[in-house]
N, C-alpha and C positions, 0 to 999 in steps of 0.2 A: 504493500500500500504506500502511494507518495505521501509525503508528507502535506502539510495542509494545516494552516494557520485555525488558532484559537475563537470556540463558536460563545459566544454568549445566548443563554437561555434566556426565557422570559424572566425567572427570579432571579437571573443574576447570576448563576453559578458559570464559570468558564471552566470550558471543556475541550483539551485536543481531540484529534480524532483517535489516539491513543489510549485516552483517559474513556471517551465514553465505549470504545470497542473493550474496554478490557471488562466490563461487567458481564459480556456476553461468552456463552459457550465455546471452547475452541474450533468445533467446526464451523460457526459463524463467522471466528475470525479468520479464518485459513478462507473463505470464500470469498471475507471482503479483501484480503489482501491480496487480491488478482485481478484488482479494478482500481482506478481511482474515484478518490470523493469528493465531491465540491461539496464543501461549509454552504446553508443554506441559514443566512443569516437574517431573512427580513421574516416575518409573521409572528405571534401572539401563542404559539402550541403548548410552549413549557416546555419540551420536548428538545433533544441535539437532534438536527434533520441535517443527514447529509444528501446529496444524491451524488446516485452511481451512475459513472460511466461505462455505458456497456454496448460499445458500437454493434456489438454481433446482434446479441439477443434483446436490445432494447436497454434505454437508460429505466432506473427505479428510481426511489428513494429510499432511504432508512432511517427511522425514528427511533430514538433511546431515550427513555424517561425514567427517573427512580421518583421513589415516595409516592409525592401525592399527583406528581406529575406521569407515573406510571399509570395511577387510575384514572387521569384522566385519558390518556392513549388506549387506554385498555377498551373507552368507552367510545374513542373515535373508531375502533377499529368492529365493535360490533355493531355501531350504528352506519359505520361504511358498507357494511354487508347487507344491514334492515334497506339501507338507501337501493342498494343494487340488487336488491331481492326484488325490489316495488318499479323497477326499471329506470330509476333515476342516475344518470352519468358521474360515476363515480370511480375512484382509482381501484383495480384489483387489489384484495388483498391476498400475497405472495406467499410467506414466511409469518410466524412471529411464533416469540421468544418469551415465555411467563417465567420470570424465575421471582426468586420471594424479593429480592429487593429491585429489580429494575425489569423493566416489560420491552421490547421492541418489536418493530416489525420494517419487514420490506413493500411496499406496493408500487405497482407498475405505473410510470408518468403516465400522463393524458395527454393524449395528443392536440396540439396547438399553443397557445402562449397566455401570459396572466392577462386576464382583462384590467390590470393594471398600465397596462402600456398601451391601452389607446390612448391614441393622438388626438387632439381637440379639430383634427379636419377630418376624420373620421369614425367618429363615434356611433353615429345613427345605427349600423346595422350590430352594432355591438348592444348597444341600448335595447333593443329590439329583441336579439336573440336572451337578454339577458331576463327580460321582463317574459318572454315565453314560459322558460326554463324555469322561474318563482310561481307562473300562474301554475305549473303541473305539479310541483311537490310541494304550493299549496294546496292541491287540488286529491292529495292522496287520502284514505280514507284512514280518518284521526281516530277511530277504534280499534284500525289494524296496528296501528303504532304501540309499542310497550314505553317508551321514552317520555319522562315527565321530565318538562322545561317550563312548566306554569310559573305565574308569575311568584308565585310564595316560595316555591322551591329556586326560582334565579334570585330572590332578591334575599333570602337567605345564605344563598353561596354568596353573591353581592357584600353580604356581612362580614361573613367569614375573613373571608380577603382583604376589606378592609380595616379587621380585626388586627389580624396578623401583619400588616401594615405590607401587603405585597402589590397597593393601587400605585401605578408612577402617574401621580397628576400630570406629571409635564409634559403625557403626552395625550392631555384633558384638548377636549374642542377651543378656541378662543373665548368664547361666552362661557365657560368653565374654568379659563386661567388661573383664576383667582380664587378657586373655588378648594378646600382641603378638602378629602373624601368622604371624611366622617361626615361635615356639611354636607353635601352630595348628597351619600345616602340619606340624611336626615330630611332632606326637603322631597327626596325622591319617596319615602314613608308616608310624608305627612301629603303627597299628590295621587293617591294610587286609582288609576280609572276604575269607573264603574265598573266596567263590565270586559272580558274577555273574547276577545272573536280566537276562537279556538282553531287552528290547522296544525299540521304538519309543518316544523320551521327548517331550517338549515340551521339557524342560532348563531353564524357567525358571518354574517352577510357585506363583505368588502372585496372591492374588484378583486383585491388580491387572494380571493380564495375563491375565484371562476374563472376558467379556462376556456379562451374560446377557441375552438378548434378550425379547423379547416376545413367543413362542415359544414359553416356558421352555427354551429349550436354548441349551448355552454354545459359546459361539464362542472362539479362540485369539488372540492377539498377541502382540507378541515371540517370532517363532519363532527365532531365529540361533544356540540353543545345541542344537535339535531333532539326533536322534541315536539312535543305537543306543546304549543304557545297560543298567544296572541301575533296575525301575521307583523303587528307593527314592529315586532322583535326582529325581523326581518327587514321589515317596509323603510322606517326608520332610520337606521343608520345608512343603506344603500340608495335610497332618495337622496336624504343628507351628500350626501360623496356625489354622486351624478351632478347634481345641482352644480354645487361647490365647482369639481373639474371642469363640467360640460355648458354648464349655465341653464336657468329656464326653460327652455326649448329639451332641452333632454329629461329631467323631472315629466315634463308633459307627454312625451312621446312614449316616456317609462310605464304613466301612468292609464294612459288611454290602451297601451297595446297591454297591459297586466288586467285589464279589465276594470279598475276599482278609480275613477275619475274624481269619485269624492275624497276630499281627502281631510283628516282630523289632527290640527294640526296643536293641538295641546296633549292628542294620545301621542300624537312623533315626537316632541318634544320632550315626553316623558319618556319613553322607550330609546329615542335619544343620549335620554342623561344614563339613562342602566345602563347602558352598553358602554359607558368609559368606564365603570367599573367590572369590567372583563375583560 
């Protein structure tokens, strides 16, 4: 295996690629050590993700989580499967690895590039396939789901976290700059909606976790907050982001092709602010 500079996790912990292979099995490591790995440094998982270079058979990725970040991989990796059971575009899952202190797994890339990287001269047909691919795995049947993502159960993990003081304000919205977490979650308690529009969510809804392929159709990653919600835990912060990058005209063309043209803009605002504490 080449060597390969130091990955930082969500919490903090720094991890060569030496340090997080050596919790794993030795036939693990004897397979990754006949590839190279690129440090997969941007996303929110908790998790060390590398991906594998694998000209023959196809690039993957590998994810190594301990503690509490193992269960939560543990949980992306069965809701990756619930997702791909129900025919939603999701990464194979390949391998994985339960041992008592760290979990990992391999899954096969998705073919095309992060819906992060559109360009503001063409974004429409990305917007479009985006807003598709949300109306369908809104559109899954919320009985069939085992996965509880209600609001009492996120905004209790919400606690938690910010308990243990693992929220990084600074990287809060601008109209949250100022905001400590604990405030946050406290105003976020004392606002909580009525009422619940119950679907099938993704749970971690940023360009950076859809893939759009060469297809035009968007694929999913990072599924492990996937769940029975309200859609605005979804709606929310990926409106939010569209807006912001694409401007007005994107929001609109989101919302008209996602089917739901009304829009509640005190429920997004509030599902808005949950979602900086995740």
């Amino acid at each position: 295996m080449k060597q390969v500079p130091a990955v930082t996790t969500t919490r903090g912990a720094h991890l060569t690629a030496f340090d997080a292979l050596s919790v794993l099995p030795a036939e693990w490591r004897a397979k990754m050590a006949e590839h190279e790995l690129v440090p997969v440094t941007s996303g929110e998982s908790g998790a060390c993700v590398f991906r594998i270079l694998d000209a023959a058979a196809g690039d993957r990725y590998l994810k190594i989580a301990t503690g509490a970040g193992a269960d939560h991989l543990r949980r992306e990796v069965e809701r990756t499967e619930w997702l791909a059971s129900a025919g939603i575009r999701v990464p194979e899952v390949l391998l994985r690895f339960d041992g008592n202190a760290a979990f990992a797994v391999t899954m096969a890339a998705l073919d095309g590039q992060s819906a992060a990287c559109t360009g503001a001269e063409n974004w429409r047909p990305v917007v479009t396939a985006i807003a598709q691919a949300f109306a369908a795995i809104h559109a899954l049947p919320v009985n069939a789901c085992r996965f509880d993502e209600t609001l009492s159960v996120r905004l209790a993990r919400a606690h938690d976290l910010v308990r243990r003081g693992e929220i990084d304000s600074s990287q809060f919205d601008a109209r949250n700059a100022a905001v400590a977490p604990q405030h946050l979650y406290e105003r976020l308690m004392a606002s909580i909606p009525d009422r619940e529009d119950g679907v099938v969510i993704h749970g971690d809804a940023t360009l950076s976790n859809l893939i759009f392929a060469n297809d035009g159709k968007i694929g999913f990653v990072d599924c492990g907050n996937c769940g029975k919600s309200d859609r605005y835990v979804d709606l929310a912060p990926l409106v939010g982001e569209l807006a912001d990058r694409f401007g007005s005209e994107a929001r609109s063309v989101f919302l008209q092709t996602y089917g739901k043209p009304e829009w509640d803009d005190r429920k997004a605002e509030f599902y808005r602010d949950l979602y900086e504490l995740f």
